[in-house]
C-alpha positions as CSV (number, residue, x, y, z in Angstrom):
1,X,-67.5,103.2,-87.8
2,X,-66.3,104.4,-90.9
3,X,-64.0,107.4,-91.4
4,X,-65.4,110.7,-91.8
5,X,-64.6,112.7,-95.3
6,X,-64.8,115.6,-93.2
7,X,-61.8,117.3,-92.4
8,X,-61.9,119.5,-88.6
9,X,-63.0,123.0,-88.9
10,X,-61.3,123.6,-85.6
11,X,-57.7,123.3,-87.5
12,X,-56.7,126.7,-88.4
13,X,-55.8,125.3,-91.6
14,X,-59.7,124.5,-92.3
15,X,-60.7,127.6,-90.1
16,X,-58.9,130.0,-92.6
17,X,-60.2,128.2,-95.5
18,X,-63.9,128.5,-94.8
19,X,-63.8,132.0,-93.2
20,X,-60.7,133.9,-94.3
21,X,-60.9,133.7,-97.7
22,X,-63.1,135.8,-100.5
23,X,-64.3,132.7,-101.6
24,X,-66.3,132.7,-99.0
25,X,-67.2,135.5,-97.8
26,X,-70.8,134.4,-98.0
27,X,-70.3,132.2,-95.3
28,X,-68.8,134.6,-93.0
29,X,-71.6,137.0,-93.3
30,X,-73.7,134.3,-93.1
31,X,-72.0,133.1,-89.5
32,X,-71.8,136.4,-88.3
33,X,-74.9,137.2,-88.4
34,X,-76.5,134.0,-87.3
35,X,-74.1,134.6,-84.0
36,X,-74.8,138.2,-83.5
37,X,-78.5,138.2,-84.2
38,X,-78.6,140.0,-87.1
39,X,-81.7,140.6,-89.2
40,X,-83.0,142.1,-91.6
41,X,-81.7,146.2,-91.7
42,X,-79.1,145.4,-89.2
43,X,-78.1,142.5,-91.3
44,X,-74.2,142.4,-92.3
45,X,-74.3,142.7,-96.6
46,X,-70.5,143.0,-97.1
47,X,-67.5,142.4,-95.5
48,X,-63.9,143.6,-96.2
49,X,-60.7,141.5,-95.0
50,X,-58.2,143.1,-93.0
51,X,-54.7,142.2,-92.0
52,X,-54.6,140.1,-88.8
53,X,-51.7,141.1,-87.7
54,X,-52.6,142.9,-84.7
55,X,-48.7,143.5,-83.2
56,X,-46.0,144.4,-86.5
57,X,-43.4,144.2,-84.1
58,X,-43.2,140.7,-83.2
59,X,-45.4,139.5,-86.0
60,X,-43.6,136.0,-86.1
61,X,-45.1,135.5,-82.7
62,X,-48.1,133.5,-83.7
63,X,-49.6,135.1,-80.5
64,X,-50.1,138.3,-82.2
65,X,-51.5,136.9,-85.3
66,X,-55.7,136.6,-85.4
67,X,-57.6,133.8,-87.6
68,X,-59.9,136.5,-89.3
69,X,-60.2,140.1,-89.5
70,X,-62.8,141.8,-91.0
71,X,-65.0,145.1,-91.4
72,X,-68.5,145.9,-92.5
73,X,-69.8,148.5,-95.2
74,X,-70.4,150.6,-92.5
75,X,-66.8,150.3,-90.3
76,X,-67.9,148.1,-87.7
77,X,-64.6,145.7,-86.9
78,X,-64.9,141.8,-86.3
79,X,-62.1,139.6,-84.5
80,X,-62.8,136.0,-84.8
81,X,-60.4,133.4,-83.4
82,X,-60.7,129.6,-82.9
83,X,-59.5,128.8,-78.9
84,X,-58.0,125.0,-79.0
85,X,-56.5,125.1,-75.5
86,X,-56.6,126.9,-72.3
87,X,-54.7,130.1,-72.3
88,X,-54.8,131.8,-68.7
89,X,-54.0,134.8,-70.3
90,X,-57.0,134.7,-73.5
91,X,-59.2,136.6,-72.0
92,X,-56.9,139.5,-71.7
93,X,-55.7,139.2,-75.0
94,X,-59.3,139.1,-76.5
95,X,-59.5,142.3,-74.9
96,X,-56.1,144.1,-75.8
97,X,-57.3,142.7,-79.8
98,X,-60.9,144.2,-79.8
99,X,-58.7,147.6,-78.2
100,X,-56.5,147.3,-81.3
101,X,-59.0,146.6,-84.0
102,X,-60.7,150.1,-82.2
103,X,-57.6,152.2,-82.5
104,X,-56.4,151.2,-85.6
105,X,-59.7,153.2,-86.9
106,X,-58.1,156.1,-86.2
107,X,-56.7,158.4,-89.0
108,X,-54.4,161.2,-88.8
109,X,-57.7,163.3,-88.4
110,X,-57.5,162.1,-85.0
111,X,-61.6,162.2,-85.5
112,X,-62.7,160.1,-82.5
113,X,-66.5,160.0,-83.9
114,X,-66.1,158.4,-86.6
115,X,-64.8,154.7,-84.1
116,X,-66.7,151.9,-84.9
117,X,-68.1,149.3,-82.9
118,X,-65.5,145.9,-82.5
119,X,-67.1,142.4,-82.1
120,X,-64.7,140.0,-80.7
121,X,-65.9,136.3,-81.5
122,X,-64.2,133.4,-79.9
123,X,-65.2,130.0,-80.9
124,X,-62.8,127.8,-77.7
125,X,-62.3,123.7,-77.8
126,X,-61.8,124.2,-74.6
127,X,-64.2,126.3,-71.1
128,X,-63.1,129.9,-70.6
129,X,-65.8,131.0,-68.2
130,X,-67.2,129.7,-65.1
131,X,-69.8,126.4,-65.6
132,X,-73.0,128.5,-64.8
133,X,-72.2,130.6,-67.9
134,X,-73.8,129.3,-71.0
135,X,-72.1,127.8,-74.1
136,X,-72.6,131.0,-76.1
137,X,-72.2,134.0,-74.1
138,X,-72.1,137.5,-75.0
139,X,-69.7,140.6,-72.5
140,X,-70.2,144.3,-73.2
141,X,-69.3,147.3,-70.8
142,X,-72.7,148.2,-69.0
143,X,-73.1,150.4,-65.4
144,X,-72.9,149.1,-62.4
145,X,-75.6,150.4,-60.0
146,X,-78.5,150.5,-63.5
147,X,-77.5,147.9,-66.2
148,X,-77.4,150.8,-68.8
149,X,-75.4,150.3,-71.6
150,X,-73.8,153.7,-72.7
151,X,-70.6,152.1,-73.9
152,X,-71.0,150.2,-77.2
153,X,-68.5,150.2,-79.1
154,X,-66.8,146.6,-77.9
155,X,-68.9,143.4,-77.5
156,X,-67.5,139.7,-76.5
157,X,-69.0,136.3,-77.3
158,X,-67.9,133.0,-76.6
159,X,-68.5,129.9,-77.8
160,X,-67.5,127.2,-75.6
161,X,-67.8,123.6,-77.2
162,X,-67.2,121.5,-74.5
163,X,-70.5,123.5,-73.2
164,X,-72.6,122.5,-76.0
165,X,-74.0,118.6,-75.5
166,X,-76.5,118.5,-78.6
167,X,-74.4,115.2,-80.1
168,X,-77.6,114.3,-82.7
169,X,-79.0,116.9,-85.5
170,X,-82.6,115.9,-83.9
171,X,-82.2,118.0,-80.9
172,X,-80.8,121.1,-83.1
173,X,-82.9,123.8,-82.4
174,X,-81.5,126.9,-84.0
175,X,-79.1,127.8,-86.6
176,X,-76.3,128.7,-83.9
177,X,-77.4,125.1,-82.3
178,X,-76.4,123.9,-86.2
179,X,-73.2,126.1,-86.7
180,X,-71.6,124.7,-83.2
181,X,-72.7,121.1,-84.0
182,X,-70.7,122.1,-87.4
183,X,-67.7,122.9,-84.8
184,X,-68.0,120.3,-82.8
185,X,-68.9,117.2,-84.7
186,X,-68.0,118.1,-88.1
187,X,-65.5,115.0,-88.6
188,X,-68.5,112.5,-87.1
189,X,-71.5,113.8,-89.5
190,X,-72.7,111.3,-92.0
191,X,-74.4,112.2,-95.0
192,X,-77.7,111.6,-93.8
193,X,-77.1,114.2,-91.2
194,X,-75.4,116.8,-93.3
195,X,-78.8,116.5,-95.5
196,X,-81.0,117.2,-92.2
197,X,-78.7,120.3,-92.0
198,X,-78.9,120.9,-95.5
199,X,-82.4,121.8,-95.6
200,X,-82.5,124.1,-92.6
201,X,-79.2,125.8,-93.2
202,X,-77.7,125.3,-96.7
203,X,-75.2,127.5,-95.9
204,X,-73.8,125.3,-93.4
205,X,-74.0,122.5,-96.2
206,X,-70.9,125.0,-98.4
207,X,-69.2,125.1,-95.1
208,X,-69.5,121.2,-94.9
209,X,-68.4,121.1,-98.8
210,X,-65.0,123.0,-97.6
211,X,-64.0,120.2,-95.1
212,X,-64.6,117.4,-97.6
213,X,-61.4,115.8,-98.1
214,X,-61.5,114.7,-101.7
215,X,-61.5,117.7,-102.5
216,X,-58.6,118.9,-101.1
217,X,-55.0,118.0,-103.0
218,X,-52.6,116.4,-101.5
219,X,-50.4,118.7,-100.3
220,X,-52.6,120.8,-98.5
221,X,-54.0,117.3,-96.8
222,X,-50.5,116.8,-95.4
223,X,-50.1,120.8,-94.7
224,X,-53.7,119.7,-92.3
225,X,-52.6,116.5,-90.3
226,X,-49.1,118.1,-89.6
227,X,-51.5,121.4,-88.4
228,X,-53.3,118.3,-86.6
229,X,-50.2,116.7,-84.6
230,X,-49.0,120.7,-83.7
231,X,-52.7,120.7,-82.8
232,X,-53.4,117.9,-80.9
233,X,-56.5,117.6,-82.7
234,X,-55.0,113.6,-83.7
């Protein structure tokens, strides 16, 4: 088999690269919408990065550093991090995050209307939940005895990959089928694949573009497979 000219979008190197960066921002808006469900009005139109330092005081700890931080025209907050290994404590942590990206809204005013919603999105390499929960899955705070949800303001989804068994771009059914097959089996897609995905999702096509190693200098090639070995993704 030949070798892939697809770098691993799992590497926070290539992670960064693709959704951290206002060169493309489209493709951000474009994920997070195709993950949340967005359409149409509720559609996200802009997005606005925000530090992701989410604790100053031990800010060399990568632990308190997020992959992407971001906020809507409208306020609404969105953690995204990529998961490679099993953390007994991430779950916890996603939580204390979407808390901080909720308080940090808060002005001198002390104006507690005006808090926005916060979507935390975890895409993991490895299972976080039980095997009866579903490769994508999505958490908010609902009552116990009805279901209602009068809470809204924090929402959870996971993305487990070692979940998701689609291995061929025939059985892609959906464009969140396509973005996790990106995740998943980025370094194994041949042309003739990415051009399937191509002309149902061309966004995902400028995602592919990013992870294409010729066009990446050299430096920031060896900057990735040292990322890799820290990684274990070689």
């Amino acid at each position: 088999m030949a070798l892939s000219k697809f770098l691993d979008p799992r590497n926070d190197l290539c992670f960064k690269k693709i959704f951290g960066t206002e060169k493309n921002k489209n493709i951000l808006i474009h994920f997070l919408n195709d993950i949340l469900g967005f359409a149409e009005a509720s559609a996200i139109q802009e997005v606005e990065f925000l530090s992701t330092i989410m604790d100053p005081e031990i800010a060399s700890d990568k632990q308190s550093i997020v992959d992407v931080l971001c906020k809507d025209s409208i306020g609404n907050r969105f953690v995204i991090e990529m998961q490679l290994a099993r953390d007994k404590g991430f779950e916890k942590r996603a939580q204390l995050y979407a808390a901080k990206a909720y308080s940090r809204q808060l002005d001198k005013s002390g104006n507690y209307i005006d808090l926005k919603k916060v979507f935390f999105i975890a895409i993991s390499n490895c299972n976080l939940l039980p095997e009866e929960v579903g490769y994508i899955s999505t958490h908010n705070i609902r009552d116990i005895k009805t279901n209602g949800h009068y809470l809204k303001d924090f929402q959870f989804v996971f993305i487990e990959l070692p979940k998701f068994t689609k291995s061929k771009v025939e059985q892609l059914e959906s464009i969140v089928d396509r973005w996790l097959f990106f995740f998943k089996y980025a370094e194994e897609t041949t042309d003739e694949d990415l051009k399937k995905i191509a002309e149902k999702a061309p966004i995902i096509k400028l995602a592919y573009d990013e992870l294409d190693k010729f066009r990446w200098n050299e430096k920031d090639l060896v900057a990735y497979e040292e990322r890799c070995k820290r990684q274990d993704l070689i």
